[in-house]
N, C-alpha and C positions, 0 to 999 in steps of 0.2 A: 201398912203405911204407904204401901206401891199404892196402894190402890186410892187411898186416902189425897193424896198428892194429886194425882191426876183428878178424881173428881174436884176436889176444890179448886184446882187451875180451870177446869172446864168448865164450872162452872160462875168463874168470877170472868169467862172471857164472855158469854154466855149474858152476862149482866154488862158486861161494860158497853159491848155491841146493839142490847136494848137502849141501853141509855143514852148512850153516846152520837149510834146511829141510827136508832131506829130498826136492827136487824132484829128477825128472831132466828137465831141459830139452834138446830134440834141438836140435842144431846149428845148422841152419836158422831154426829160431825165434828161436835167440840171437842169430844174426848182422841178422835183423831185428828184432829191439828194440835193437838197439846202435845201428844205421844210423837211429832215430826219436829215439833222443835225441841225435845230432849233427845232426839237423836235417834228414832226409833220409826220403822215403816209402818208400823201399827197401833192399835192400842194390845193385843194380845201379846205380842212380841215388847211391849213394853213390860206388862205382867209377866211374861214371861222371861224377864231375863234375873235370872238369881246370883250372876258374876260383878255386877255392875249396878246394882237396884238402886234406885230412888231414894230408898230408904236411907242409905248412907248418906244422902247426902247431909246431914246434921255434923258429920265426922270429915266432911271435906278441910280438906286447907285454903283453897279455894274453889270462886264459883264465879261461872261466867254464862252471864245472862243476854248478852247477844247472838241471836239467833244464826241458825244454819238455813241462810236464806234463800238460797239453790234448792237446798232438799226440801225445806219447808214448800217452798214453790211447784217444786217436783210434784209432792204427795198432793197438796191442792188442787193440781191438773188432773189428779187421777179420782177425785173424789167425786159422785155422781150427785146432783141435784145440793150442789150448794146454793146462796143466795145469790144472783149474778153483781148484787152491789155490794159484795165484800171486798173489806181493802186489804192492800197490799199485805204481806208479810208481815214489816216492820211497826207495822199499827197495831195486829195484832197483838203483836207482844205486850203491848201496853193494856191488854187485857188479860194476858197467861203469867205475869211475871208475879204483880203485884202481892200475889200470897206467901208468895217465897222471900221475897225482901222482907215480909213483914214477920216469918221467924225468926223468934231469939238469937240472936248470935250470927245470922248469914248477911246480915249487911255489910258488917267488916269483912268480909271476906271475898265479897264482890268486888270483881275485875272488869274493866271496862272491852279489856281486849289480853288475847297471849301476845300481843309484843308491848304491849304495856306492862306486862308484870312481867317481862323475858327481862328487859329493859333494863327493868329495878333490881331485880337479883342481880344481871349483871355487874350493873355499875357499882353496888355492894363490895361485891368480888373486887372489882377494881379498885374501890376504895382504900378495901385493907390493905391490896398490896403496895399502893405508892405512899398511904399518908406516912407511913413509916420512914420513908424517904424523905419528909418532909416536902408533898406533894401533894395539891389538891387535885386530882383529874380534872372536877368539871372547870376549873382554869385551862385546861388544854384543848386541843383542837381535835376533835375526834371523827375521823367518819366512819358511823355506825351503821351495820347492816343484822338485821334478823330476820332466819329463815326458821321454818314452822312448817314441820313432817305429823300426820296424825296417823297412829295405827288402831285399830281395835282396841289395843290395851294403853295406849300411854301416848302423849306427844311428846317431839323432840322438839326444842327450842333452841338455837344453835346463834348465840351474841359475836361478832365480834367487830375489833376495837382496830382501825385503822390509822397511820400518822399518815397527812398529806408531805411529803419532800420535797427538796427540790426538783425540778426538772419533771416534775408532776408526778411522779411515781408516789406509789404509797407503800408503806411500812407497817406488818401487823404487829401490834402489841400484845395483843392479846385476843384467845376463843374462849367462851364460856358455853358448855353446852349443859340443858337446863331439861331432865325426864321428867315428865309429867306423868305421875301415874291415875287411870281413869278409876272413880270409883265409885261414881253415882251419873249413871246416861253419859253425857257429852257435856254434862252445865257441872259437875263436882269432880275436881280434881286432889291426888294426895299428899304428903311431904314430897319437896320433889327434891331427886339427886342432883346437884349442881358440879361439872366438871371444869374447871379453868385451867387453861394451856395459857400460861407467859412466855412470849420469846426471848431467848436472850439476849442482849447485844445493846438491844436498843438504846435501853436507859443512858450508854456509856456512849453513844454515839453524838460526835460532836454536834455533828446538823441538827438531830433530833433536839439536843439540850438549849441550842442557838434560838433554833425557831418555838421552844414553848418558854425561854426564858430561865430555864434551868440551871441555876451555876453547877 
């Protein structure tokens, strides 16, 4: 299926570029810009990885199909005798992606971005902890920050949940850190561990209760 994957991306990029733009892109070439946007410097080194295969990605929890546009771009410079009117990165995808959307079951599961679905899990997490209070969060004033570490094996997703105060300072409510474990290239992620740190205090603190309306 490793192998199965990459020829059908390479080959529907292959087809969209004749059609599209009039390129004819050779084989070889396809099959190595396919294997840069899953995360891989080669096509061999994509076959060749059996930690992380392609193949899983049917088993992903999620998938994210926005490209790695640096490295995509990187490998491109290095590639000898490509067409000199091929387009950007970001075009191309619209010729690599389309076979993968169209298996069973990975449409749902496509993410636009990791701080888009950092986001969501987050505010989840935050959900359950205030509605209980009888508290809607997204009635309150939040200033949200996500930060996003990627290792070899897994990204960290790291949410959190600031109050603006008086006198401009701000007050954390709450971190929610969100492991991504890798499990097919760079595009199929797994269950991920979700961690949330509540501080205490806040809820009870008059300003805090004053300025979201709180009794």
């Amino acid at each position: 299926m490793q192998h199965d994957i990459t020829k059908t991306c390479a080959d529907s990029l292959r087809s969209y570029l004749n059609e599209k733009h009039g390129i004819k892109l050779k084989s070889g070439h396809a099959h190595e810009i396919v294997a840069a946007f899953f995360g891989y410097k080669s096509k061999i080194a994509l076959l060749a990885d059996t930690q992380y295969p392609l193949s899983n990605l049917e088993k992903a929890e999620f998938v994210f199909l926005n490209p790695p546009t640096p490295f995509v771009d990187q490998r491109l410079e290095s590639l000898e005798d490509l067409p000199p009117e091929l387009p950007p990165s970001h075009i191309l995808a619209e010729g690599i992606y389309p076979p993968i959307v169209a298996e069973a079951g990975i449409l749902e599961k496509i993410w636009p971005t990791f701080r888009d679905l950092a986001l969501a899990l987050a505010e989840e997490r935050l959900s359950e902890r205030m509605k209980p209070l009888g508290i809607n969060p997204k009635t309150l004033q939040w200033i949200t920050d996500v930060d996003i570490k990627a290792t070899e094996a897994d990204v960290l997703l790291t949410v959190t949940f600031d109050s603006p105060m008086n006198g401009g300072k701000l007050s954390r409510y709450c971190k929610v850190d969100i492991r991504l474990p890798r499990i097919a290239g760079n595009i199929g992620y797994g269950e991920p561990d979700i961690m949330p740190t509540f501080y205490s205090g806040q809820m009870h603190d008059a300003d805090f209760r004053l300025k979201h309306g709180i009794s």
